[in-house]
C-alpha positions as CSV (number, residue, x, y, z in Angstrom):
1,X,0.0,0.0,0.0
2,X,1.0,3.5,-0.8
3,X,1.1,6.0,1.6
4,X,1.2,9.9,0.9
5,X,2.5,12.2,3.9
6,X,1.4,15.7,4.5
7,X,2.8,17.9,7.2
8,X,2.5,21.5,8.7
9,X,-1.6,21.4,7.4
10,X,-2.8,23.9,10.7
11,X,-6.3,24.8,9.3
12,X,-7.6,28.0,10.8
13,X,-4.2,29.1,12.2
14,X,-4.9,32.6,13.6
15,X,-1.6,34.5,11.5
16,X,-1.5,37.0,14.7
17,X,0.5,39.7,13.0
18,X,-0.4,40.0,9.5
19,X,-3.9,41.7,9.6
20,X,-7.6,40.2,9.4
21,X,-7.7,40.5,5.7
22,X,-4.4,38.3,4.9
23,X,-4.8,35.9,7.9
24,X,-8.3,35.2,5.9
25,X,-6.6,34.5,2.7
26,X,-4.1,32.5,4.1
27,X,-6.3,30.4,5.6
28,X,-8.6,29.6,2.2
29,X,-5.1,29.2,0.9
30,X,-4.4,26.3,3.3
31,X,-7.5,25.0,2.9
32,X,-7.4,24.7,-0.9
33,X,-3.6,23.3,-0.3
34,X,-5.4,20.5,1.5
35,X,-7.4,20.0,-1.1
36,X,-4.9,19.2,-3.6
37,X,-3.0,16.8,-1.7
38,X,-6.3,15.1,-1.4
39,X,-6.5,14.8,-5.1
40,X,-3.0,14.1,-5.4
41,X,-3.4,11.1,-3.7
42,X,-6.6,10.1,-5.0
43,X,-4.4,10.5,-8.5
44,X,-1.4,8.2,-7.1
45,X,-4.0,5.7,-5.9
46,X,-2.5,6.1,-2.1
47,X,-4.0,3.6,0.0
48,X,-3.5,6.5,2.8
49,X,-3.2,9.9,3.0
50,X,-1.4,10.6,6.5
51,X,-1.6,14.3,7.9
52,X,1.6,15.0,10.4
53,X,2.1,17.2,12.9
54,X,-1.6,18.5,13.4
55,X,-4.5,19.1,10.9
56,X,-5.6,22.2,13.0
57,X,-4.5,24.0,16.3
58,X,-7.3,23.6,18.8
59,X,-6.8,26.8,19.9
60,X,-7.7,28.6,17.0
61,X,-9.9,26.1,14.7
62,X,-13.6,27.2,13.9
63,X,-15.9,25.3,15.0
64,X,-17.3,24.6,11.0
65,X,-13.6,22.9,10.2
66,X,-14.1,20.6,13.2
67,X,-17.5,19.2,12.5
């Protein structure tokens, strides 16, 4: 079985710093990133796509990503 790795995903990752309207974008941008790698491995036929290091931080995911 094949098995694609993804690392470093952090849905919903607050961006403290960079302003409400970039924070915003970055975080459709790491949602449509996810969706890629989903596809990718759906295209490679992986038999498991394995998310490292945390999908989200708990301390900042929305409750909509969660359910």
């Amino acid at each position: 079985m094949d098995i694609m790795v993804a690392s470093g995903v952090q849905l919903d990752h607050a961006w403290v710093g960079l302003g409400a309207e970039f924070g915003a974008a970055l975080r459709d941008w790491s949602r449509q990133v996810l969706a890629l790698v989903v596809e990718e491995a759906d295209r490679h036929s992986a038999g498991m796509l394995l998310i490292a290091g945390g999908l989200f931080d708990r301390a900042y995911v929305l409750p909509a990503t969660v359910d």
